[in-house]
C-alpha positions, 0 to 999 in steps of 0.5 A: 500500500502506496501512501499519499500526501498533500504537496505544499511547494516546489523545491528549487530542482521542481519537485513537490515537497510535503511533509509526513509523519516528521519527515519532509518529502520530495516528489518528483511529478508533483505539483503544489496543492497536489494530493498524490500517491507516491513510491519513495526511492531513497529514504533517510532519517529526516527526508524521502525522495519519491515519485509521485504513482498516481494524482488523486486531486490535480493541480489547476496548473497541471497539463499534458507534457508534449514531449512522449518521453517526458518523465523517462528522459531527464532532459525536462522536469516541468513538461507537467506544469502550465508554462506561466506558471514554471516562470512563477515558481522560478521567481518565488525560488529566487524569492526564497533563497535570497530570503533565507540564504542572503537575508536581503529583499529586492526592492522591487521584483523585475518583469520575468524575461520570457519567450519561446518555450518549444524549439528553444535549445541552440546547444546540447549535449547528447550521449551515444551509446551502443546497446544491442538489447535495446536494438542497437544506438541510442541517441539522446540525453540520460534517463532520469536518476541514471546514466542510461541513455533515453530510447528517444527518438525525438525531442521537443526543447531542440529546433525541429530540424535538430530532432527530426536527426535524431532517428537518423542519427542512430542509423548513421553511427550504427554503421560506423565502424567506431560506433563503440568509441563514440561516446558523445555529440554536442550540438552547436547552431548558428544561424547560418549552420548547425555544428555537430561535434563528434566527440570520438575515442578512435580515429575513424576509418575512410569508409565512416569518413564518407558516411558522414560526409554524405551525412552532412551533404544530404543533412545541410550541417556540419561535422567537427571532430574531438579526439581529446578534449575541447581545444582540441575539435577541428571542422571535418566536413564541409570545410567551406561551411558558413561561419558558426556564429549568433547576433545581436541586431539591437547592438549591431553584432555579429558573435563567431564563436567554435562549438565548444566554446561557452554560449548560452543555449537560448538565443532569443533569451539571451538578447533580452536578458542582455537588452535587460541588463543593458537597462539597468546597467545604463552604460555611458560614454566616458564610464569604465565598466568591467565584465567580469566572467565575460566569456567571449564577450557576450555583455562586452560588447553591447556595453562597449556599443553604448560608448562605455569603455570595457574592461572584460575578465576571464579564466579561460584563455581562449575565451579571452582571445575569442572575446578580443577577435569579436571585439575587432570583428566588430570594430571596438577594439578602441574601447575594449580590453580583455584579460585572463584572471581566475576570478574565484582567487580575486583578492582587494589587491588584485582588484585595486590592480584593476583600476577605478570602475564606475559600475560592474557587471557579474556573470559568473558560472554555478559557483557565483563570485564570492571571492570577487564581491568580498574583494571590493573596496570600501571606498571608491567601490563601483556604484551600480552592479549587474549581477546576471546568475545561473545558481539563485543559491549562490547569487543569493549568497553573493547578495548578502556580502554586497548588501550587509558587507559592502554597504550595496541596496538590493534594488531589483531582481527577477527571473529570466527564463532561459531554460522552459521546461527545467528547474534551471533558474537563471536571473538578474539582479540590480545593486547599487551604493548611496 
């Protein structure tokens, strides 16, 4: 006999959380104000994890997932969920946590950024593996809680055409020789091509050669290969393929990037979270602003277009070159520089190195910035921060050390829907001195 409970939120991963017998219990395929009967998989003193079995009283937000692998496949946890409301629950999530992490509130909540929610994904990650008692290759992302990957033969998060490959996909790497030694192909798509790195363990032979040559001729993309790791994928076929690159109409910009190179996964997301920050950032002629975390220089650049000049700082040495090109391709090499520094060692004396900014902007991966905001200095510290996250956890974190450390207000927040679908919250946040 299954037991049943009443869920009475979401937790930041998405799943329902009720409380039973003492215990707080976490159930994935639940949603708040749901009753449901659910099988617990992992059990421990003060908390289960569970799934939910059957729904006895359904949510009013509850709708039937597009997706006919929804709830195998892991690469979405909120088909189930009406998609206005996916946006509220990431915003009460970043609520939440600067609440109880930071112990700070926004003066005001921002407008959710929000736009395409099928067909979204330029960018995946799919796993390959050879499985002759499922009938041969698969092709797609990890079942749910397991490295297996997903007998999918379609995906609704990728562009059309993307997931219409995925079936022929299957055939291709089937008759490879090298099928066993093909653990992974990323996908990379531009506007004028799409890229599908083939990460392979073994060199393939002139017959696999020109099975993806044919593939890529008869499938208009373009194939990389990845011997070792990331620096290392070179273009295979067609080698006259368009430029891999995105754009920002509002900014005049074109961003070339390599396929393993860091890009967000949603375009159109993307340029309205930049015309977002862009906003409260309000870069000017004659100010010096620095990007921290600025990647290939996807915020640089739209800060340098309004006039500013821009100081961009990275860890990755190949971003940082990849961020000068687009600078000079682009024509603001005069208002930009960009250097390599490990952002998570930052110290106030390698920040006062850095000179006077008049504002930041932050963008930092997972593990936020806590060495970089602990690091700015009491006086002459920059007025105005944009703090773009992808963690609401460590965004929140960083907060409490601007707001009751550095002497900052926390005067706007709010949630940019990046991934539909995911439990993944990204958002903004806007910080400013007296």
């Amino acid at each position: 006999m299954h037991p049943q409970i009443t869920i009475e939120s979401l937790d930041h991963e998405g799943r329902g959380v009720g409380h039973l017998d003492g215990k707080t219990v976490f159930v994935d395929g639940a949603l708040t104000g749901e009753i449901v009967v659910y099988s617990s998989y992992r059990r421990k003193p003060s908390f289960e994890q569970a799934q939910a079995l059957r729904i006895l009283k359904p949510s009013p937000y509850r709708v039937d997932p597009a997706c006919p692998w929804f709830g195998i496949c892991g690469g979405c946890s909120h088909q189930h969920l009406d998609e206005a409301a996916q946006v509220a629950a990431k915003q009460r999530v970043l609520e939440d946590c600067f609440r109880h992490i930071g112990k700070v509130q926004p003066a005001s909540i921002l407008p959710p950024v929000h736009g395409q929610t099928w067909g979204y994904r330029t960018r995946a990650r799919l796993s390959v593996r050879n499985v002759p008692k499922k009938g041969g290759v698969l092709v797609g992302f990890h079942e749910r809680r397991s490295s297996y990957v997903a007998d999918m033969t379609s995906c609704e998060v990728l562009p059309r055409r993307m997931s219409d490959l995925l079936p022929k996909l299957r055939i291709l790497v089937a008759g490879l020789s090298i099928r066993d030694r093909l653990p992974q192909i990323e996908l990379a798509l531009g506007e004028a091509v799409d890229v599908l790195v083939l990460r392979i363990l073994e060199s393939p032979t002139p017959a696999d050669e020109a099975a993806l040559r044919a593939f890529a001729d008869r499938h208009h993309v373009q194939f990389w290969l990845q011997p070792k790791g990331p620096d290392t994928a070179y273009p295979f076929h067609p080698l006259d393929a368009p430029e891999l690159a995105y754009s920002l109409p509002e900014f005049d910009l074109v961003m070339p990037f390599r396929p393993t190179e860091f890009t967000q996964v949603n375009h159109g997301i993307n340029r309205m979270l930049i015309r977002r920050a862009m906003g409260l950032l309000d870069p000017r002629p004659g100010e010096r602003v620095a990007d921290f975390f600025c990647g290939l220089g996807n915020f640089s650049l739209p800060i340098a277009r309004r006039g500013a000049s821009v100081l961009g700082v990275e860890g990755s040495k190949g971003l940082v070159e990849r961020a000068g090109e687009n600078a000079a391709r682009n024509g603001l090499a005069s208002l930009t520089e960009f250097r390599v520094a490990d952002l998570f060692q930052m110290t106030p004396e390698a920040f006062a190195a850095l000179g006077p900014f008049d504002k930041l902007l932050i963008d930092p991966p997972r593990d936020g910035a806590v060495e970089l905001v602990k690091s700015l200095p009491d006086e002459g510290a920059p007025g105005r921060i944009v703090y773009v996250s992808c963690s609401p956890a460590t965004l929140a974190r960083d907060a409490a050390v601007l707001v009751h450390q550095k002497g900052y207000r926390l005067v706007s927040a709010g949630v940019a829907n990046m991934f539909p679908h995911t439990a993944h919250v990204e958002s903004i946040a806007l910080f400013e001195r007296p």
